[in-house]
C-alpha positions in Angstrom: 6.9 -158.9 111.7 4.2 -157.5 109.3 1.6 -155.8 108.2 -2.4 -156.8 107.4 -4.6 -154.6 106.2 -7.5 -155.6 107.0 -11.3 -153.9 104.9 -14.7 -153.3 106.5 -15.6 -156.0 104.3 -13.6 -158.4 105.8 -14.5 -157.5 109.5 -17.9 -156.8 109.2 -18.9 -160.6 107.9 -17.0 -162.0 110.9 -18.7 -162.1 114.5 -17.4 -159.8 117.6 -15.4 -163.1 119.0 -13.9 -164.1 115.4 -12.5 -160.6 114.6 -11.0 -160.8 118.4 -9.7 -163.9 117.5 -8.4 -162.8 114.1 -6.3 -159.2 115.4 -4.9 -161.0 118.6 -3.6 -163.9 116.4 -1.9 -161.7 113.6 -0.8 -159.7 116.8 0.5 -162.6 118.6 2.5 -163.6 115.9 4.1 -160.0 115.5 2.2 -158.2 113.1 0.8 -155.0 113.2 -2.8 -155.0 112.3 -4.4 -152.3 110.4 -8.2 -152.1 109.9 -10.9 -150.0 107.8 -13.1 -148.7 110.5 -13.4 -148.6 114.2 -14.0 -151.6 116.5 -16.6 -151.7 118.8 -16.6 -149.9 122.6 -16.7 -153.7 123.6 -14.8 -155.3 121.3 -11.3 -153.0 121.7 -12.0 -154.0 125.7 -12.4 -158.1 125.1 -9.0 -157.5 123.0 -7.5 -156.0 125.7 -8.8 -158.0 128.4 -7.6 -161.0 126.4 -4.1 -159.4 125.3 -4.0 -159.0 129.4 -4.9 -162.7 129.9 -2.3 -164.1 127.3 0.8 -161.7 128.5 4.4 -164.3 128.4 7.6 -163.8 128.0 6.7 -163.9 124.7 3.8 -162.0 124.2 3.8 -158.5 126.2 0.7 -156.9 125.2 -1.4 -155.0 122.4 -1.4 -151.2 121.7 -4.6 -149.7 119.8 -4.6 -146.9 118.0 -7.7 -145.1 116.3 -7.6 -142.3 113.9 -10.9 -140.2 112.7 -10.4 -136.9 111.4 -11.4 -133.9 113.1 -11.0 -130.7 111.2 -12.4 -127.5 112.0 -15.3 -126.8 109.6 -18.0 -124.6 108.1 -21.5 -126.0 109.5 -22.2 -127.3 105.7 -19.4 -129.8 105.8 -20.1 -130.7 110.2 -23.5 -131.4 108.7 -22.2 -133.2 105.5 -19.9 -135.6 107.9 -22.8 -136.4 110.8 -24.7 -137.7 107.8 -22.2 -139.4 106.3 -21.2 -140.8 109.8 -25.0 -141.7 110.5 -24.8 -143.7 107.5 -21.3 -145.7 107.6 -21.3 -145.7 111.3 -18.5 -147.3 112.6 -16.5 -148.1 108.7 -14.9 -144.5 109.1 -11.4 -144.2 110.5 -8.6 -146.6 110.8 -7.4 -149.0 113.6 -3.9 -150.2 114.3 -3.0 -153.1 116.5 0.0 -154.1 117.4 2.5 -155.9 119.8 3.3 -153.7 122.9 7.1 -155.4 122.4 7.7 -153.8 119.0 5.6 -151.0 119.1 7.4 -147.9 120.8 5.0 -145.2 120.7 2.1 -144.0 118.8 1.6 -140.5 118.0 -1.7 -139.4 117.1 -2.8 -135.9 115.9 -6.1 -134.8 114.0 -3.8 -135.3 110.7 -2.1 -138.3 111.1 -1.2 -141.3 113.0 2.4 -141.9 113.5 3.4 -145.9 114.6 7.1 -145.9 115.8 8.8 -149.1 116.4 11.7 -150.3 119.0 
């Protein structure tokens, strides 16, 4: 078991299919996959449905795991982060990916992502 970090960089110069293909093989092979940035509405589903089609006695799953942070804020900084969001779009946050068999439970609160492990 491990973990990749992967950058926007990275992801954003591979196609929807290849970054699929990327995550579920690091995730097949027991890692724990963490990315710069959100995936797609579509892509975290193909993931899934392809997690679902690969499930073996070997292979039990994926979780996913998205954190963005959402503080209460004066209207200078709300209007501050829709531009900034506007601009970087879907590079803000941070993904986690990982094998349902090794992955307990994943806590998530406005402050921080918590990834426990069996």
């Amino acid at each position: 078991m491990g973990l990749q970090v992967l950058s926007y960089n990275l992801i954003k110069t591979l196609r929807p299919h290849e970054r699929i293909n990327k995550i579920l093989s690091s995730v097949k092979n027991g890692d724990v996959v963490m990315i710069e940035g959100k995936l797609s509405y579509e892509e975290e589903n193909e993931l899934v449905s392809r997690a679902l089609a690969s499930i073996s006695g070997r292979f039990t799953g994926v979780e996913v795991a998205y954190l963005k942070s959402k503080f209460p804020k004066r209207f200078i900084d709300k209007l501050k982060d829709s531009i900034i969001e506007l601009l970087a779009k879907d590079r803000i946050g941070i993904t986690v990916v990982g094998p349902s068999k090794i992955i307990k439970e994943i806590k998530m609160n406005p402050q921080k992502l918590e990834v426990l492990f069996k």
